[in-house]
N, C-alpha and C positions, 0 to 999 in steps of 0.2 A: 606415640605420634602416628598421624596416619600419612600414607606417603604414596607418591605415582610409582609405578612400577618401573619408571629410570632411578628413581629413588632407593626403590626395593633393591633394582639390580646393583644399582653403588655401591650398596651398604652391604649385602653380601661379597662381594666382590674385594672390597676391602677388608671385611673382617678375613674373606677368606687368605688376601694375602698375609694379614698379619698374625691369623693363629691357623693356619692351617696345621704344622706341623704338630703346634702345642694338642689341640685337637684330637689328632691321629698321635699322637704319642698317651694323652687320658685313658683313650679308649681301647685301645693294644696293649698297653700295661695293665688292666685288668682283664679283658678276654685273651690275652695270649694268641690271638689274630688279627695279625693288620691287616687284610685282606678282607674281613667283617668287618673292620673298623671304617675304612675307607671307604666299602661302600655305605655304610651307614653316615656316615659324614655326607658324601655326595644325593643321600635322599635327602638329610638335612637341607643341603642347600637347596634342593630342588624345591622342598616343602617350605621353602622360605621364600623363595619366590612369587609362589602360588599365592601365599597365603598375608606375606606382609602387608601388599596393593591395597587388599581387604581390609586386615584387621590390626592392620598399622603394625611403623617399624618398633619391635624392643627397645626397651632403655639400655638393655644390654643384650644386643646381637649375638653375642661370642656364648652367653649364657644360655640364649635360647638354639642358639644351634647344637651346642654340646646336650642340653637336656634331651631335641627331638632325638639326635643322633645316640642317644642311649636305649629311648624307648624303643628305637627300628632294632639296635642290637638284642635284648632282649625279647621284641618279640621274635626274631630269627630264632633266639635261643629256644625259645616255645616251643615254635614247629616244631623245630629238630627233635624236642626230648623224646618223643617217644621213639624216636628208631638208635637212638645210639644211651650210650650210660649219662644219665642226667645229671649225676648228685654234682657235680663240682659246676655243673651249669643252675643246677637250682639254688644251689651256695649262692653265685655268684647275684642270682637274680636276688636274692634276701638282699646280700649286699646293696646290690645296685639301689634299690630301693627304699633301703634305710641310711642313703647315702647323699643326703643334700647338695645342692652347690650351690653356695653365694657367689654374690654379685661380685664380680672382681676376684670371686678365690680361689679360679682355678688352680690345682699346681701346675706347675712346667714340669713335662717328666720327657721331656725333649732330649736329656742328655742318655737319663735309661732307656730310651728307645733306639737311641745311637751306639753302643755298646753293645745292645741286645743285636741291633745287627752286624754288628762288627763282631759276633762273637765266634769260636774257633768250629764251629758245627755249621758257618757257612763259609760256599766258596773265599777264597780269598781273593779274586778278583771281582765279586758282584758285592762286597760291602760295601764301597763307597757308592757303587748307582745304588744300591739298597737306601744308604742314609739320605739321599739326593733325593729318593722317590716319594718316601715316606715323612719326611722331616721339611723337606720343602716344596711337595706337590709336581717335582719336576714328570713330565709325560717320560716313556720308555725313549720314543724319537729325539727328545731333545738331550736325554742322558747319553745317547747311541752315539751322536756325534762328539761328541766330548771324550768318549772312552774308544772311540773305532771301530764302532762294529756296529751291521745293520739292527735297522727299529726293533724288526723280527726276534731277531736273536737276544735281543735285548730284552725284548718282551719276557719271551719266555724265561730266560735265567731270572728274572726279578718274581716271576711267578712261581716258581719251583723254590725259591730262596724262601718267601716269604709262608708256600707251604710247608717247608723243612720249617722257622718258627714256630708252626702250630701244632708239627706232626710229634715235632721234639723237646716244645713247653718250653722254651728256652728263657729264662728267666728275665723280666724286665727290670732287672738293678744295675745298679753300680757296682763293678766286679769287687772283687778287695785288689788292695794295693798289689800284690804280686802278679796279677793277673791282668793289669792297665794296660803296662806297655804291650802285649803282646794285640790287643784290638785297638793300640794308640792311634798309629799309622795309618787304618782305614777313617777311624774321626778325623783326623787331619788333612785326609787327602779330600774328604767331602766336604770338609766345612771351607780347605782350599778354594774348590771346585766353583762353589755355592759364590764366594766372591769375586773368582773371574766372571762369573756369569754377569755379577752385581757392575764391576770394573769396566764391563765392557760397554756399557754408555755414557760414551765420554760428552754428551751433551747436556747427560744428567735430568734428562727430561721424563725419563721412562720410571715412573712411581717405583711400578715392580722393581726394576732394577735395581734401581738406588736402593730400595730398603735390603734387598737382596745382601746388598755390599754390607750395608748396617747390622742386619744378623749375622751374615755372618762371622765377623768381631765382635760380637755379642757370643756365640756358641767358643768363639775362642778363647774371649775372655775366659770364659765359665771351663771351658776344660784346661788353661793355663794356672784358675784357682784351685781345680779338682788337682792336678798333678803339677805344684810348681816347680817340684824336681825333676822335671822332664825341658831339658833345653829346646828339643824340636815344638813341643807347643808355644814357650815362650817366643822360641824362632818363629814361628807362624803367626802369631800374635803383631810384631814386629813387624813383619814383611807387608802385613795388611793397611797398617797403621803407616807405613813410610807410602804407601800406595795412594792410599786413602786422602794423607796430607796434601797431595799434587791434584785431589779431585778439580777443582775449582781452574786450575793454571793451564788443563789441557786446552783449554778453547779461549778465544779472544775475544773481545766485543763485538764479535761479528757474527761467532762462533765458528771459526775457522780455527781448523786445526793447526795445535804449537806442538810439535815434538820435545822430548823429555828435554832434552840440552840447550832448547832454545825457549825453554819459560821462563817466566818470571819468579825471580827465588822470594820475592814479597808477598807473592801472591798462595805460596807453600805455606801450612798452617802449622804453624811452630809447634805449637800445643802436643798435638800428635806426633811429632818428628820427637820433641825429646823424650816423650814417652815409648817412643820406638828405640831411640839409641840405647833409651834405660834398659831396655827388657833385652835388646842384641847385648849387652855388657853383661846381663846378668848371667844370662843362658852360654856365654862363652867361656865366663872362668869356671867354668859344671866340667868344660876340654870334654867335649861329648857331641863334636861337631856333626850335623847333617844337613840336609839340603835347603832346607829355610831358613836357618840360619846362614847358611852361604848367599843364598840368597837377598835375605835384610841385609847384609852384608854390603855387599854389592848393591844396594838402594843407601847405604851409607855413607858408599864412595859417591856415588851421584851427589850427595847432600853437602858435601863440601865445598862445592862450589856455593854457598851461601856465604862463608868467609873465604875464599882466595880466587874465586871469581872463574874456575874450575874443579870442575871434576875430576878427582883420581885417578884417569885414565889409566895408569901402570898398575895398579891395584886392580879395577875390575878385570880386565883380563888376566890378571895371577888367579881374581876367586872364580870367574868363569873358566877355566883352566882345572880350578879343584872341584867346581861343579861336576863338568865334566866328568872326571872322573868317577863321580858318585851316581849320578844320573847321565849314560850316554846318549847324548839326543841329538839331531842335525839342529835341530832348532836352539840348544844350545851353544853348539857350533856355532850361527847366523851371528849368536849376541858377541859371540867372540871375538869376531871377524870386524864386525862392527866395533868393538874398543879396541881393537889393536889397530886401525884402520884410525881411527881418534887419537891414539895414544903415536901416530906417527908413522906407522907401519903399514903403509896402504901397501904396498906388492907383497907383504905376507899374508895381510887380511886378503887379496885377489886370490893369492895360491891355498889359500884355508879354501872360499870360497868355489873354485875350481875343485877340488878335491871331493868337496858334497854335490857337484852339478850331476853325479848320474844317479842321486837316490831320488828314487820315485816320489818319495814323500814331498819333496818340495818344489813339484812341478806347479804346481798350486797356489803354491804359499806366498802369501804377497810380498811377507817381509825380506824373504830371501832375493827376490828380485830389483825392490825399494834399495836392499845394503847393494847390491851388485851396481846397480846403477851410479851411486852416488860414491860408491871405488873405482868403479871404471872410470869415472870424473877426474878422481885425486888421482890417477895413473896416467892420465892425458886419450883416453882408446874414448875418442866421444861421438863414434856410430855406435859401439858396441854399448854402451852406457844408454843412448837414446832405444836403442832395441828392449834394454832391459827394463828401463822407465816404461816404454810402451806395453809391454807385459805385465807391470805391478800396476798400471793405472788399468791395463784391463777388470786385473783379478779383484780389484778394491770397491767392494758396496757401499761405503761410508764417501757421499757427496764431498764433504768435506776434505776424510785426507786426500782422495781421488784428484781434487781441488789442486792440492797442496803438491801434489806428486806432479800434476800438470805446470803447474807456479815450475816445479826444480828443472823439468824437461826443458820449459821456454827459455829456460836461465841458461842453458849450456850456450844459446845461440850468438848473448852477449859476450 
């Protein structure tokens, strides 16, 4: 079909969100460079642009970008041979060329690509931006804030990372079983990562986003069937899926934001909640407890308030408490603070909160300001509450809960 070049641009644009990784995972597990691979992809798309307007869009996009995006690899590989040793590059060119791809046949080798970067020859803190970069097209800048550290810095370790893959052939399979768990942790932490990102449009409008979320419980899935004897995949599987069931409940017909305790338990998608409770039960008699499974955990006790018309309260603050101790974070703290402050305890949730007021980290943080406010409420101190409202409705970009936080401010005065 022949198409306008908004058309062009649509259609790569969406093929690119939806195979980009698959893509750059094809094309890295045979050159042994993702750094050739992707920018061979990125000529793809340009040469698709250029060229679709003209001479119309493929029946299959994803096919015709993978085929351009091979020819660019091999002919890189051309150039190159004669100044370096050819033969495993001229192999690869046989290969490449007596290597067809149908319509629809791509493999996924999305999961060997996540492994290979999770594997013990790179840093172990640049795995998970590794998987992030290459598996879902994330920029160095958007990975940087997520991990704490500038674009810069961030740059460079994923560039060094990914020359160590080429320098050191590091192999794009599936490790054997004994050598899983040790590159688990970084899969887990990006394909985490991958669904905050997804999580974080609660109006659900943002295509990217949303599908964002949908893969990544898809790569969960898949690495929960790869290793179902691994309770923390199952735990993350779980956690996603308890997440995911309340997509719909965050916003009202208005689309005004509903905080988690005051949705609608009708409006929570059953289907996913008990396929969630299934996988926290199975992952818990393994007694191989860690942080996502404390976590589905603690989305468990929220879910009971489905039949008794509350939440756990006593419970999430015991597993936010063993969080804690597995993961120490202020921000775990916050959540704490927050159900002990539910669970009836507002002067000890104040004195939690006092205790985190001089770490730097959460001078920032909306939430921590949002819990201070709405305790200094339950404690009767309602200057110092309206101060701290004042402050979480600064820090907050989303209209909406901005809205909502303003709605709590005007509420004190009644």
């Amino acid at each position: 079909m022949r198409g306008t070049e908004d058309e062009a641009r649509a259609t790569a644009e969406g093929t690119a969100r939806r195979s980009y990784g698959k893509l750059v995972a094809f094309l890295s597990a045979r050159t042994r460079d993702v750094t050739a691979a992707e920018d061979a992809l990125a000529d793809a798309f340009a040469s698709a642009l250029a060229h679709w307007p003209a001479s119309g869009i493929p029946d299959n996009p994803e096919a015709w970008l993978l085929a351009t995006a091979r020819r660019k690899v091999i002919d890189g590989i051309r150039k190159e041979k004669t100044r370096i040793n050819a033969d495993p590059h001229l192999k690869l060119i046989a290969e490449e060329a007596g290597e067809g791809v149908e319509e629809g046949g791509i493999p996924d080798e999305r999961l060997r690509l996540m492994f290979a970067c999770a594997h013990p020859a790179i840093d172990p803190a640049i795995r998970a931006p590794l998987i992030l970069q290459t598996i879902l097209g994330f920029d160095a800048a958007r990975i940087a804030s997520a991990f704490l550290v500038s674009p810069s810095t961030m740059g460079q370790r994923l560039v060094r990372a990914k020359t160590r893959i080429r320098e050191t052939g590091i192999p794009f399979d599936i490790p054997d079983r004994p050598e899983l768990p040790e590159r688990l942790d970084a899969v887990l932490a990006a394909i985490y990562a991958a669904f905050a990102e997804g999580w974080a449009d609660p109006n659900g409008t943002e295509t990217r986003r949303r599908e964002l979320a949908g893969e990544a419980i898809w790569l969960g899935r898949l690495v929960a069937s790869l290793m179902p004897e691994e309770p923390e995949a199952l735990g993350l599987v779980s956690l996603m899926l308890f997440a995911e069931a309340r997509r719909v409940a965050r916003r009202d017909p208005d689309g005004g934001y509903v905080p988690l305790a005051e949705q609608d338990v009708a409006k929570w998608n059953q289907d996913l909640i008990g396929e969630a409770e299934e996988l926290l039960l199975k992952s818990s008699v393994m007694q191989r407890p860690g942080r996502y499974q404390v976590e589905a955990a603690i989305q468990s006790a929220h879910v009971v308030r489905r039949s008794t018309g509350q939440a756990d309260w006593k419970a999430i603050v015991d597993l936010y408490g063993i969080l804690a101790s597995m993961v120490p974070s202020p921000v775990v703290a916050v959540n704490r603070a927050v159900a002990l402050a539910q669970a009836g305890h507002a002067d000890g949730a104040l004195a939690v909160l006092d205790e985190l007021g001089d770490d730097s980290r959460l001078a920032d943080y909306q939430p921590y300001w949002a819990a201070r406010a709405e305790i200094l409420v339950r404690v009767g101190k309602k200057i110092e509450a309206a101060a701290a409202y004042d402050r979480a409705i600064g820090l907050e970009h989303d209209p909406s809960v901005r809205a909502f936080l303003q709605r709590k401010r005007m509420g004190m005065k009644q």
